[in-house]
LOVEXTI-382362 format. One line per field, with one value per residue: residue in one letter; x, y, z of N, C-alpha, C, O, CB in turn; residue number from 1. Coordinates in nm, 3 decimals. Glycine has a CB too. Layout:
N
r = [a:...]
n_u = [X:...]
n_v = [Y:...]
n_w = [Z:...]
ca_u = [X:...]
ca_v = [Y:...]
ca_w = [Z:...]
c_u = [X:...]
c_v = [Y:...]
c_w = [Z:...]
o_u = [X:...]
o_v = [Y:...]
o_w = [Z:...]
cb_u = [X:...]
cb_v = [Y:...]
cb_w = [Z:...]
k = [NUM:...]
//
This chain:
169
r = [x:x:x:x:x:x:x:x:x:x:x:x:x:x:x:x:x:x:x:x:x:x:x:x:x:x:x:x:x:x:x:x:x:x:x:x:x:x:x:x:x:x:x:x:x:x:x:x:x:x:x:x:x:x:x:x:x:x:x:x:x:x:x:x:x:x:x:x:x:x:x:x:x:x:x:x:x:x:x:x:x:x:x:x:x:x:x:x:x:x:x:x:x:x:x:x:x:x:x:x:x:x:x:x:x:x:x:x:x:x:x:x:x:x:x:x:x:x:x:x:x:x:x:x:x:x:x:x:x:x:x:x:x:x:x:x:x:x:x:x:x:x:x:x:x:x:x:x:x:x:x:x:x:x:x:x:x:x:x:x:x:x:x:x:x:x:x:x:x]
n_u = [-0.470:-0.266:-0.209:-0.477:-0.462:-0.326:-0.447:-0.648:-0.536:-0.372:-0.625:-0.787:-0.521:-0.589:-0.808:-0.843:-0.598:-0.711:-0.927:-0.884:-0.869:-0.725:-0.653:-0.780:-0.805:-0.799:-0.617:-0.238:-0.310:-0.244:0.058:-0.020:-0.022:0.171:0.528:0.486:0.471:0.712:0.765:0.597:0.496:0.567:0.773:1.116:1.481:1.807:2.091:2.154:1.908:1.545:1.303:1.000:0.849:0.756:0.533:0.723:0.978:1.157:1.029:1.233:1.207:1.329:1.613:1.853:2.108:2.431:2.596:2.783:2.829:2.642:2.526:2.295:2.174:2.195:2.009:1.783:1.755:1.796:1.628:1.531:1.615:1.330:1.217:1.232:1.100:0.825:0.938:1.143:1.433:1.423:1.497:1.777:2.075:2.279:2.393:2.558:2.593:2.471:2.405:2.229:2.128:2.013:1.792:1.590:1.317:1.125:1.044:0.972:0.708:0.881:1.111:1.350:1.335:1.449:1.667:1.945:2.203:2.262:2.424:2.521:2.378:2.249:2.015:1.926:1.847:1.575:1.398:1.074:0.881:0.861:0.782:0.623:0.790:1.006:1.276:1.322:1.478:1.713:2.087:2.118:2.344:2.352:2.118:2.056:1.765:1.613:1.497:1.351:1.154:0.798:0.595:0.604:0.604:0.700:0.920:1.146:1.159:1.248:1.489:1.753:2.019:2.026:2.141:2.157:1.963:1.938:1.753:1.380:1.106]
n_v = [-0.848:-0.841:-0.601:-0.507:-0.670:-0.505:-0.265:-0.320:-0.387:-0.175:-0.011:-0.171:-0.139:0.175:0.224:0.076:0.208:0.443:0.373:0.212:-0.074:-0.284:-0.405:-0.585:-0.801:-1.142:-1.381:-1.407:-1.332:-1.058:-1.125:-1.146:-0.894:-0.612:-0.529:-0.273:-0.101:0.048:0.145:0.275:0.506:0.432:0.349:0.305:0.382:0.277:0.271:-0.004:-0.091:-0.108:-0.038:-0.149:-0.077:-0.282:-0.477:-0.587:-0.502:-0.411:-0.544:-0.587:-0.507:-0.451:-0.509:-0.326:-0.291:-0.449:-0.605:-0.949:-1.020:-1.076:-0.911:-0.894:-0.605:-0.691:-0.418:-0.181:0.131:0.147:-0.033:-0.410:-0.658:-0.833:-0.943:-1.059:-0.935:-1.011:-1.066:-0.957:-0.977:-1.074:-1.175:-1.074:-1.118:-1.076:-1.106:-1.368:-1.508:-1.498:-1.349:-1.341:-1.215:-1.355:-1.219:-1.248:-1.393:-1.467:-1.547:-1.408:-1.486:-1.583:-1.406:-1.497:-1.524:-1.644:-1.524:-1.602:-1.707:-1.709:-1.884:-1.952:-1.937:-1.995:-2.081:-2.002:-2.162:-2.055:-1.886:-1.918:-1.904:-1.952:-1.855:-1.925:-2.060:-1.903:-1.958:-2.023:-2.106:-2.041:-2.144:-2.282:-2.564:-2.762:-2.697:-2.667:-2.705:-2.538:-2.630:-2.496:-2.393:-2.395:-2.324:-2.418:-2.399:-2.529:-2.388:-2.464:-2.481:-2.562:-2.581:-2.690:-2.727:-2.819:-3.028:-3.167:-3.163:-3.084:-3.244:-3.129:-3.061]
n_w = [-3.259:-3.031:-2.998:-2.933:-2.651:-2.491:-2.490:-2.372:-2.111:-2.038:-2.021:-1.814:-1.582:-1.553:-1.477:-1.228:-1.097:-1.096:-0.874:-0.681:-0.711:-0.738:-0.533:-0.464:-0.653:-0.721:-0.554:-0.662:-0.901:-0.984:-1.042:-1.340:-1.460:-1.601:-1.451:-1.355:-1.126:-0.885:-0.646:-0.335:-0.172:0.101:0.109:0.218:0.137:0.166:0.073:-0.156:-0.092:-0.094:0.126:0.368:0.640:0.910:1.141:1.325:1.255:0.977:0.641:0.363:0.051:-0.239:-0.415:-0.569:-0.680:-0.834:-0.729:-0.733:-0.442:-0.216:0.104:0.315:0.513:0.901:0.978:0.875:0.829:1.147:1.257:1.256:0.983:0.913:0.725:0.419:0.123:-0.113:-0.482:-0.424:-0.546:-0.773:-1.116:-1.084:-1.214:-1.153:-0.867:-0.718:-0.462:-0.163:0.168:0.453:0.744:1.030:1.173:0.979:0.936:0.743:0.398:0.100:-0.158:-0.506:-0.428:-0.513:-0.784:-1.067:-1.051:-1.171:-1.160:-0.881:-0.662:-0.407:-0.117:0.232:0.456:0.723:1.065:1.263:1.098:0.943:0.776:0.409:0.063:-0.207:-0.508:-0.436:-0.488:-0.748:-1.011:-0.953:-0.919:-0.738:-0.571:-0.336:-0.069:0.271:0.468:0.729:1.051:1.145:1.011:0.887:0.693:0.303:-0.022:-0.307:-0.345:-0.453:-0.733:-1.054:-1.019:-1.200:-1.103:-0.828:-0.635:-0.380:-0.069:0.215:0.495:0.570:0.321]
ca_u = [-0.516:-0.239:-0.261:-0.619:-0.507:-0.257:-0.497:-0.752:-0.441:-0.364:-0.697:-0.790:-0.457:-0.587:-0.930:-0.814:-0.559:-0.811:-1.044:-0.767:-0.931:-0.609:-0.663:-0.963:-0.766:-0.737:-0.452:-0.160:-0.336:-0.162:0.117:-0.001:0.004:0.317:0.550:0.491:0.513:0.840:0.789:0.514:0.474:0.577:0.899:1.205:1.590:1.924:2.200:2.098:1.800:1.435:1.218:0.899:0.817:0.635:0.510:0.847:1.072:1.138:1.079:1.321:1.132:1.377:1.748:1.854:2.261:2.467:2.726:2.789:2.811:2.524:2.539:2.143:2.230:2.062:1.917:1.757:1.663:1.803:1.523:1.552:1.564:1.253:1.184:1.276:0.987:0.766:0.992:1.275:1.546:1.328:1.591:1.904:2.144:2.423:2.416:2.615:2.587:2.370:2.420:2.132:2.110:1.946:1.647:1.496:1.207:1.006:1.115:0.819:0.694:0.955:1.213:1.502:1.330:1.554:1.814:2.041:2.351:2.293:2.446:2.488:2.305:2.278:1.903:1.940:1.736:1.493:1.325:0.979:0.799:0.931:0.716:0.580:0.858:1.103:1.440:1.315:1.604:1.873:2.220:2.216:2.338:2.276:2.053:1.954:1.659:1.588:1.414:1.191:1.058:0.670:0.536:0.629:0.571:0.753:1.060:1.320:1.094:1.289:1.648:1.811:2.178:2.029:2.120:2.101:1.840:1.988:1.663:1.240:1.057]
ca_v = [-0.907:-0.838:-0.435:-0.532:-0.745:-0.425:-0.186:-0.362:-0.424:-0.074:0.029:-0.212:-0.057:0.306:0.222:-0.009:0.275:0.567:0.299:0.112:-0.187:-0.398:-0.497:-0.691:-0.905:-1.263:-1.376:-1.427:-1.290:-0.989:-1.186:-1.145:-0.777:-0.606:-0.514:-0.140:-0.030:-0.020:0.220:0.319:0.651:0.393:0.301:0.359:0.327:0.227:0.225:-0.030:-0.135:-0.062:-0.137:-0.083:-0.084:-0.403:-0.477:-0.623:-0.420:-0.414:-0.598:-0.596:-0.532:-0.452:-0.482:-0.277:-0.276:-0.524:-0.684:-1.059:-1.133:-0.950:-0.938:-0.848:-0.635:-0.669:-0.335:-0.081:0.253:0.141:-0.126:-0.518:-0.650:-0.955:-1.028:-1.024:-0.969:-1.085:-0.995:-0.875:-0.988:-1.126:-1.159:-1.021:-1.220:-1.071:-1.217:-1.515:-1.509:-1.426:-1.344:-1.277:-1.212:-1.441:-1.156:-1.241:-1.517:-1.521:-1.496:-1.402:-1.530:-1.524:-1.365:-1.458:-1.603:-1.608:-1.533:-1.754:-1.671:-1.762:-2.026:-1.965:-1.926:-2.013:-2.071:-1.976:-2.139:-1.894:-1.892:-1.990:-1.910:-1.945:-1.807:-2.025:-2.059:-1.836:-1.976:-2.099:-2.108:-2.020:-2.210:-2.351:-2.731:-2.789:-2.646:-2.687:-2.671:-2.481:-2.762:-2.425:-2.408:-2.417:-2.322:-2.346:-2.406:-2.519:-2.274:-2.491:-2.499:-2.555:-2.554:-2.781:-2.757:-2.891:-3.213:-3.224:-3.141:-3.166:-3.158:-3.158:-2.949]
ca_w = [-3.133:-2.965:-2.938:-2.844:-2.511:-2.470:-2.473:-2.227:-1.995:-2.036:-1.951:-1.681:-1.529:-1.538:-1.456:-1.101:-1.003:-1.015:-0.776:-0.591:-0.718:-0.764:-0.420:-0.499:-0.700:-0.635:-0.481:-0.771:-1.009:-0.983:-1.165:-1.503:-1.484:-1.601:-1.301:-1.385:-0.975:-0.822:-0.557:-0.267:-0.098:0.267:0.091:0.186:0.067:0.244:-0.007:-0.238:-0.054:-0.074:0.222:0.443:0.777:0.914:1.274:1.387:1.202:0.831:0.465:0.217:-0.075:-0.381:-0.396:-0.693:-0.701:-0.927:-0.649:-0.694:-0.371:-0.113:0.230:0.336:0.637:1.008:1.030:0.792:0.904:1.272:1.283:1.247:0.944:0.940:0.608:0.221:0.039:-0.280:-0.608:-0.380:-0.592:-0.868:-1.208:-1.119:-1.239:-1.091:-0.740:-0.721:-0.310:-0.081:0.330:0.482:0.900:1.135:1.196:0.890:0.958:0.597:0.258:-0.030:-0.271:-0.619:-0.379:-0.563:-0.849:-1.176:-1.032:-1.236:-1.078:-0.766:-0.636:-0.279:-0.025:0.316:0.512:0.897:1.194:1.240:0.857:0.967:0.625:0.246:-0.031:-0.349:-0.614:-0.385:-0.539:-0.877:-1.154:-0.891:-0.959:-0.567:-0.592:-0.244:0.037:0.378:0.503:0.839:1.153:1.204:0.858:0.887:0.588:0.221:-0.170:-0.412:-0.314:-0.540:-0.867:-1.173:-0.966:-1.264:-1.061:-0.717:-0.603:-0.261:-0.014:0.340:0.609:0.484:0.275]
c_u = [-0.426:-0.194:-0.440:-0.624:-0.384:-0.318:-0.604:-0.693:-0.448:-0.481:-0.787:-0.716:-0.515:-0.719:-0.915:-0.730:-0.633:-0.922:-0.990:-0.847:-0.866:-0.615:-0.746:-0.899:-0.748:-0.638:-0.373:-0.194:-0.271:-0.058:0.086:-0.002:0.147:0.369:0.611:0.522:0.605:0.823:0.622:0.557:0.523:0.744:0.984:1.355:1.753:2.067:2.131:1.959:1.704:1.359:1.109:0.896:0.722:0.615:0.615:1.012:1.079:1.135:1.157:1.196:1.169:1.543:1.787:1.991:2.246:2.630:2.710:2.795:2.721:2.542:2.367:2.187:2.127:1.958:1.918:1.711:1.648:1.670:1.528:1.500:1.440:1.211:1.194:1.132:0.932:0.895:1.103:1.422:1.498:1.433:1.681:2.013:2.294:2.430:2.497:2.584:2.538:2.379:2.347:2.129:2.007:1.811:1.562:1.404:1.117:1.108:0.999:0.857:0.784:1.069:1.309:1.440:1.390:1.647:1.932:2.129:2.395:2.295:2.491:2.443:2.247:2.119:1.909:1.830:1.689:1.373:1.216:0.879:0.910:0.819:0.712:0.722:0.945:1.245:1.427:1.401:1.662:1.959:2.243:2.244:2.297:2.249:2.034:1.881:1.656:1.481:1.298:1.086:0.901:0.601:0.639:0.617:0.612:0.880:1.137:1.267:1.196:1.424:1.712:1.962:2.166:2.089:2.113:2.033:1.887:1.840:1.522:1.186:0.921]
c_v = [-0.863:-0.684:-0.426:-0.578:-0.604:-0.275:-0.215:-0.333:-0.275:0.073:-0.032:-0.129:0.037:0.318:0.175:0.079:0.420:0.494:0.238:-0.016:-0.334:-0.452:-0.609:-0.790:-1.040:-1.291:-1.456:-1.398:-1.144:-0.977:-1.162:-1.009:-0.731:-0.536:-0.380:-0.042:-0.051:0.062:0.257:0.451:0.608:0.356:0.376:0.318:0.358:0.192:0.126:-0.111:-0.071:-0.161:-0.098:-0.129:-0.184:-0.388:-0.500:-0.551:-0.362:-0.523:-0.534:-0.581:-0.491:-0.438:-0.421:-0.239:-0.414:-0.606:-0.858:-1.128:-1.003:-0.991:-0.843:-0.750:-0.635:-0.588:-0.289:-0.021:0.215:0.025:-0.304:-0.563:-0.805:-1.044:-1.015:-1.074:-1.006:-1.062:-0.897:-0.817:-1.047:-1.080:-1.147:-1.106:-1.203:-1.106:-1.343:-1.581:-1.420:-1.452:-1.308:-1.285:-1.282:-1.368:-1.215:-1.417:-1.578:-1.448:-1.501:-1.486:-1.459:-1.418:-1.352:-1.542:-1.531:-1.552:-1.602:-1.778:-1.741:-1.898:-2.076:-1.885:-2.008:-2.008:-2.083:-2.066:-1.961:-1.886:-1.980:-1.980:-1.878:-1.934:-1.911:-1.972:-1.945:-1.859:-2.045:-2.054:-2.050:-2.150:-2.262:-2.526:-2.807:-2.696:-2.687:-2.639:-2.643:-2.587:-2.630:-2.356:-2.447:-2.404:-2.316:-2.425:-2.411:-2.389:-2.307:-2.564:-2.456:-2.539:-2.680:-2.826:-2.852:-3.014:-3.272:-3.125:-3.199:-3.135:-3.201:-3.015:-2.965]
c_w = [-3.018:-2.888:-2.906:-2.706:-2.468:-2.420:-2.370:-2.134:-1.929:-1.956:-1.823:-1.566:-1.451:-1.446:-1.248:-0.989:-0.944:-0.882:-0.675:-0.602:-0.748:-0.571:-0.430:-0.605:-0.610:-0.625:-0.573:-0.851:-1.047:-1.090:-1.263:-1.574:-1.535:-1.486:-1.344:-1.217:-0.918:-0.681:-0.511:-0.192:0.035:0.207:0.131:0.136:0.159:0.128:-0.141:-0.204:-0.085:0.057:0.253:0.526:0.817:1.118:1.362:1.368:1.076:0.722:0.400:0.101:-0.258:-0.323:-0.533:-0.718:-0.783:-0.842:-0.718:-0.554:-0.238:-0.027:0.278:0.495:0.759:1.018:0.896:0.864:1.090:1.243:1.203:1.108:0.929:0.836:0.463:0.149:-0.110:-0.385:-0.593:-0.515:-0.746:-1.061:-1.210:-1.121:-1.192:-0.978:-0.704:-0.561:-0.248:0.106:0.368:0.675:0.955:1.168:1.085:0.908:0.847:0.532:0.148:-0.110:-0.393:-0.588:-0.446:-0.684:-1.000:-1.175:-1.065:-1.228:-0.946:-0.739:-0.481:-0.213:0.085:0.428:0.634:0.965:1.216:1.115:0.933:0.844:0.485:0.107:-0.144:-0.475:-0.563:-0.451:-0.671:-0.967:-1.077:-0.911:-0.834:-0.638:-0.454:-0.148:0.174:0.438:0.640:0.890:1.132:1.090:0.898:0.747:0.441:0.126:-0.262:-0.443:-0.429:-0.650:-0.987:-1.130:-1.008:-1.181:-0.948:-0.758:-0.497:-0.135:0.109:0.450:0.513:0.445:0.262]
o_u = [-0.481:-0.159:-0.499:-0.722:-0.349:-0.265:-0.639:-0.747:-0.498:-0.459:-0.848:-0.777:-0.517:-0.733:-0.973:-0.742:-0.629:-0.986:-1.058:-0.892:-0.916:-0.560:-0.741:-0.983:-0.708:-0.549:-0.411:-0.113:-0.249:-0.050:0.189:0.011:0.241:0.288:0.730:0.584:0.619:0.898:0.533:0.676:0.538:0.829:0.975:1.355:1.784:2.123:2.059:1.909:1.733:1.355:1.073:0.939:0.610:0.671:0.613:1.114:1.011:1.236:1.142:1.105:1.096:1.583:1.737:1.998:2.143:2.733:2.595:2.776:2.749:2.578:2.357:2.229:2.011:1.845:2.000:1.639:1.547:1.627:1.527:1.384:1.509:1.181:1.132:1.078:1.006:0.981:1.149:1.474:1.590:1.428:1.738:2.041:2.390:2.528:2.429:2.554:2.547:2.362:2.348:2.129:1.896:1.714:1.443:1.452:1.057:1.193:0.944:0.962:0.787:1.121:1.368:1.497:1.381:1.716:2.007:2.171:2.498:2.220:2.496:2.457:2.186:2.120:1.894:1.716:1.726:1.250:1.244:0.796:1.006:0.786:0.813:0.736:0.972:1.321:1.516:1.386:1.692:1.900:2.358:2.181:2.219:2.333:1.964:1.903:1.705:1.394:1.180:0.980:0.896:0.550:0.735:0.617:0.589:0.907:1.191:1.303:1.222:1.492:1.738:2.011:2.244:2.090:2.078:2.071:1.887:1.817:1.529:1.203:0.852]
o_v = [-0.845:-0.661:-0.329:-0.560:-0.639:-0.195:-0.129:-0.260:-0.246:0.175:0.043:-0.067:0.031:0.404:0.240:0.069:0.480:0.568:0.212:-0.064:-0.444:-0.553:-0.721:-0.874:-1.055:-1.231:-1.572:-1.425:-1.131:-0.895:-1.141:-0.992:-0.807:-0.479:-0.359:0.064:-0.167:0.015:0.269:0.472:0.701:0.338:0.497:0.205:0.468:0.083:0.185:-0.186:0.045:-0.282:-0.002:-0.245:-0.180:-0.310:-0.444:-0.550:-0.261:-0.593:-0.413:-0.663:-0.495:-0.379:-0.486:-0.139:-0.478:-0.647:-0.879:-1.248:-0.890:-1.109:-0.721:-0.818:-0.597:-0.624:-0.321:-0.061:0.236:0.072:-0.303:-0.536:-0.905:-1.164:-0.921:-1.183:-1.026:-1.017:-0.809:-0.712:-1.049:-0.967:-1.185:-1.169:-1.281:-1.180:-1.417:-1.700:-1.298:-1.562:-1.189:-1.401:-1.256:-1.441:-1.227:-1.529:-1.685:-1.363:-1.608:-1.542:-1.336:-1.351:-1.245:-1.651:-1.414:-1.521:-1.653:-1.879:-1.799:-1.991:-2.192:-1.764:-2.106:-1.902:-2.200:-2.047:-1.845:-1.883:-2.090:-2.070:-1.802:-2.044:-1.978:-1.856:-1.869:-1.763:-2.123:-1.936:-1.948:-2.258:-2.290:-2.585:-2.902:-2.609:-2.788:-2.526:-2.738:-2.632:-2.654:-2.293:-2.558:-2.507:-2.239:-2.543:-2.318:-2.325:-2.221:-2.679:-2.338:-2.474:-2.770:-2.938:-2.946:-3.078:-3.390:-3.008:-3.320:-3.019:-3.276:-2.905:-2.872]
o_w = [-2.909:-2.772:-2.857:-2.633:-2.355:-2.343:-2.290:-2.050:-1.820:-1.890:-1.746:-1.479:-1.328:-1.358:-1.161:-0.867:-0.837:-0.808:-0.577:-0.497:-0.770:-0.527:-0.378:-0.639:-0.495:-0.685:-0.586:-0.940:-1.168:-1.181:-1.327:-1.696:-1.512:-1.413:-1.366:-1.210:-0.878:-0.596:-0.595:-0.165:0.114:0.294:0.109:0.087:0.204:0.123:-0.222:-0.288:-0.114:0.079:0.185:0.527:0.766:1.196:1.471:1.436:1.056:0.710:0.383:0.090:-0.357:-0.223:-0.626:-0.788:-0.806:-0.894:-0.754:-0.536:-0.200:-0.025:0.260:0.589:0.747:1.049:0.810:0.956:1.158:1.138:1.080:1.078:0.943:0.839:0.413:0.129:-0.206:-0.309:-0.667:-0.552:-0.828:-1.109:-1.311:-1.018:-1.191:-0.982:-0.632:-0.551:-0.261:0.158:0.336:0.716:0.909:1.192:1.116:0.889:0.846:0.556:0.121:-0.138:-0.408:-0.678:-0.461:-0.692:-1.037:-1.272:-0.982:-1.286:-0.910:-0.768:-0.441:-0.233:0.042:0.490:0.671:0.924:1.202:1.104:0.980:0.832:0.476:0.062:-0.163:-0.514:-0.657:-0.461:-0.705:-1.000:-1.138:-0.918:-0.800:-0.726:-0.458:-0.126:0.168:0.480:0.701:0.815:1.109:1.096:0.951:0.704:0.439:0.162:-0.339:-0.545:-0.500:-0.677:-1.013:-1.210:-0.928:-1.194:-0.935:-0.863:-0.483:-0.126:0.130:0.484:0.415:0.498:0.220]
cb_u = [-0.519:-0.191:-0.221:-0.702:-0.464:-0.190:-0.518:-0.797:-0.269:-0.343:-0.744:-0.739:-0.397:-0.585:-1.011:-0.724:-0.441:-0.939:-1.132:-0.732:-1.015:-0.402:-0.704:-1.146:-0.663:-0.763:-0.432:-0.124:-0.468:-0.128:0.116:-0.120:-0.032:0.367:0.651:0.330:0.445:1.008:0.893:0.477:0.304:0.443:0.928:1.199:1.580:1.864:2.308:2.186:1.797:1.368:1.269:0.791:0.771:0.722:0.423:0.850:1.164:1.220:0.979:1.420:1.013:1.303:1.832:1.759:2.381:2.482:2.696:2.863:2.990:2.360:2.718:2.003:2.340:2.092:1.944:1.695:1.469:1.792:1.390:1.506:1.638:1.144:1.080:1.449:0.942:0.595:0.886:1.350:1.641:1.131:1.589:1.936:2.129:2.485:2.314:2.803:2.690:2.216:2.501:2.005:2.091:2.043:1.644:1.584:1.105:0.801:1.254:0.778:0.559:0.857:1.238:1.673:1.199:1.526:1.825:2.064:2.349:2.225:2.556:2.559:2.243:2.394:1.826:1.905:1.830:1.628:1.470:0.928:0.660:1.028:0.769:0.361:0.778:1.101:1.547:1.189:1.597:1.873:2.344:2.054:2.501:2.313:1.958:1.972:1.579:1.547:1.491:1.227:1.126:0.617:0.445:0.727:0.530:0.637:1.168:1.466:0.954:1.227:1.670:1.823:2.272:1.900:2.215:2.217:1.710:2.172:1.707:1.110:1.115]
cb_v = [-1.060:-0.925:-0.294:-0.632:-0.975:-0.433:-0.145:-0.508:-0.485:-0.092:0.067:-0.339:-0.014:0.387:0.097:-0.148:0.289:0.652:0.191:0.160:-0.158:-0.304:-0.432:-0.572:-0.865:-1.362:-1.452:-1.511:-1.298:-1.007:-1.289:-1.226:-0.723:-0.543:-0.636:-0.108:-0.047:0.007:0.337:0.220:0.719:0.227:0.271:0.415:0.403:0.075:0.134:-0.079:-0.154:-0.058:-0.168:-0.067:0.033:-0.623:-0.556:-0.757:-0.472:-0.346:-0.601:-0.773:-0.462:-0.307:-0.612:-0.170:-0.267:-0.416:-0.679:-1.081:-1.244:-0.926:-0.873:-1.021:-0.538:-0.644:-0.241:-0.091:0.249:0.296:-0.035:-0.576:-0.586:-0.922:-1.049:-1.162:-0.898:-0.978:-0.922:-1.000:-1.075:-1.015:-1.109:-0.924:-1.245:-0.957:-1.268:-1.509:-1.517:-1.485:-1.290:-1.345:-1.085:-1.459:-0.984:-1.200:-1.472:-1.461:-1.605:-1.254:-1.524:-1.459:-1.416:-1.517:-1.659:-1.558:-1.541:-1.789:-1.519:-1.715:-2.068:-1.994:-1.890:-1.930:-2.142:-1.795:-2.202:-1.764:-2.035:-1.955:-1.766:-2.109:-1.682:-1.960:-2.046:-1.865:-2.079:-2.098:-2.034:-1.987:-2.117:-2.364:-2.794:-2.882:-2.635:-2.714:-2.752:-2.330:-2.829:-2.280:-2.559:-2.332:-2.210:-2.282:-2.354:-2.517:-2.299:-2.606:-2.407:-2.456:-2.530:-2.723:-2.613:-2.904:-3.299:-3.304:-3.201:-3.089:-2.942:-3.247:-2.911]
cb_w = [-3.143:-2.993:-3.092:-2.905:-2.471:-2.574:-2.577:-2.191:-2.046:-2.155:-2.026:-1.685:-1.605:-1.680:-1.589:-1.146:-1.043:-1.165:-0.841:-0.399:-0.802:-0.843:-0.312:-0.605:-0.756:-0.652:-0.313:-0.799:-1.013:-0.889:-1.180:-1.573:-1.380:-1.722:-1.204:-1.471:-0.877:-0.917:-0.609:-0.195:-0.092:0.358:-0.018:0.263:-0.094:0.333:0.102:-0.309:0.049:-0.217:0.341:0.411:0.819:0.831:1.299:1.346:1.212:0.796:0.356:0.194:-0.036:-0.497:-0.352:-0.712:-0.548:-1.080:-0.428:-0.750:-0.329:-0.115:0.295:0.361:0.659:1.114:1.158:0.689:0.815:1.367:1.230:1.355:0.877:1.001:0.617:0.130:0.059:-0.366:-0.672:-0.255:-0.492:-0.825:-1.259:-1.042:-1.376:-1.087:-0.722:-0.760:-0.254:-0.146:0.397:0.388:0.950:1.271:1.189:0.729:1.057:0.567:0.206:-0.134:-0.287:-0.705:-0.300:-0.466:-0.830:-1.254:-0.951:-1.343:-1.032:-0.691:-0.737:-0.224:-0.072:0.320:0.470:0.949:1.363:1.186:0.646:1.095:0.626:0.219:-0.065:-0.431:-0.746:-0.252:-0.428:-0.937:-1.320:-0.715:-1.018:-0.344:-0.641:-0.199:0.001:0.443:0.465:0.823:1.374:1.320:0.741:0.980:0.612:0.232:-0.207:-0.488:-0.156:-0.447:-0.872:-1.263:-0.786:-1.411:-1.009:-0.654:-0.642:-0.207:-0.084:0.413:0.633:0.583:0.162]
k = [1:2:3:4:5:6:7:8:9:10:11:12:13:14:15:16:17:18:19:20:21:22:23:24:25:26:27:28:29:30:31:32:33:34:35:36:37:38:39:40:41:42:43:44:45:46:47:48:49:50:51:52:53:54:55:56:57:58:59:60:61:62:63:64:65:66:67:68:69:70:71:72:73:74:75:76:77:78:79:80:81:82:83:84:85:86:87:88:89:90:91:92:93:94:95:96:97:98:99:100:101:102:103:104:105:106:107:108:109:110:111:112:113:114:115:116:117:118:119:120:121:122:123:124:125:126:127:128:129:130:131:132:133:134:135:136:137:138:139:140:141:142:143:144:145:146:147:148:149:150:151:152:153:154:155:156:157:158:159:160:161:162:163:164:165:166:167:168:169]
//
């Protein structure tokens, strides 16, 4: 059975990238695919960054070094950076700390999720969106929450260390 749901997957896959039909997915479904794409033809790379170009400046969209303690920096590629995207940081357990610059206004979905290391981190005024299950199984114990927070989802899912919650979520 289970080189049967391997081989569908497999050919769903092949079938969706000759059609570009993974767009047409519904939204999170995505998720249950395996995370076989690391790289786009718009990407680009900054040391240990990956990013792309957005209307305001740049996403973050993979960090792929092994520091414990990151410093996200303002610019990539001379241009602001605005936002850390989906599956940025998504596992790496080496992180312990995280600095991220005041440009950045959203954080994706599963951003830093399983990150199990991390244990600080620091949420700027500014941060007007936070992605579904963004900091799930990070090591923070406490957070605060940004006044200009507008949107967000279950960010601090399964964060056994929390304990305090300064601000609303």
């Amino acid at each position: 059975m289970k080189k049967n749901v391997s081989r569908f997957i497999a050919a769903f896959l092949a079938a969706a990238m000759s059609t570009g039909s993974l767009a047409y997915l519904p939204e999170g479904s995505a998720d249950i695919l395996p995370k076989v794409f690391t790289a786009n033809a718009e990407d680009l790379t900054e040391g240990d960054f990956t990013y792309v170009e957005n209307d305001s400046g740049v996403t973050l969209t993979k960090y792929t070094g092994s520091d414990e303690a990151v410093t996200i920096p303002a610019t990539l590629g001379g241009k602001p950076v605005t936002a850390i995207g989906s599956d940025a940081f998504y596992g790496n357990d080496a992180v312990k700390s995280l600095k991220m610059p005041e440009t950045i206004t959203s954080i994706g979905r599963n951003a830093f999720k399983l990150c199990s290391n991390l244990s600080d981190i620091k949420l700027h005024e500014g941060i007007t969106s936070i992605g579904s299950e963004a900091f799930n199984s990070v090591a923070v114990t406490e957070i605060t929450i940004p006044s200009t927070l507008t949107s967000c989802e279950n960010q601090f899912y399964n964060c056994k260390a929390l304990k305090k919650v300064i601000g609303r979520l």
